[in-house]
C-alpha angles and dihedrals in degrees: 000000000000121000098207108046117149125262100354089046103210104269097053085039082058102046077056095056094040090054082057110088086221089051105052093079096033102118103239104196102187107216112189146151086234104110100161127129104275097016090108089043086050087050092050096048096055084059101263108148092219149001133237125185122215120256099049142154132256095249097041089058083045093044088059087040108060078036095060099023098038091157106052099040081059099043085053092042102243 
């Protein structure tokens, strides 16, 4: 999710989802260029499973990944 969309900023954009009964178990990984004390707690809060900081590498985005999609990263053998 990112943080900074236009108009329904994320983490309005995630208390929306969570309301949905197909949205309280998504996984919702923020990904963001804020890296400032309290941004990943804010994230949290408004109900995002995890938090990812631009600029980021490649393992760091599959590490959340096969921890919030475990079944699909097995099923595609990764």
């Amino acid at each position: 999710m990112d943080c900074r969309l236009p108009i329904v900023d994320g983490y309005e954009a995630t208390r929306r989802l969570r309301q949905l009964p197909q949205g309280r178990d998504l996984p919702i990984i923020a990904l963001t260029a804020n890296a400032l004390q309290g941004d990943r707690e804010r994230c949290i809060e408004a109900g995002m499973n995890d938090y990812l900081a631009k600029p980021f590498k490649r393992n760091e985005l599959q590490e959340i990944l096969q921890r919030w999609l475990p079944a699909q990263a097995s099923a595609t053998g990764e």
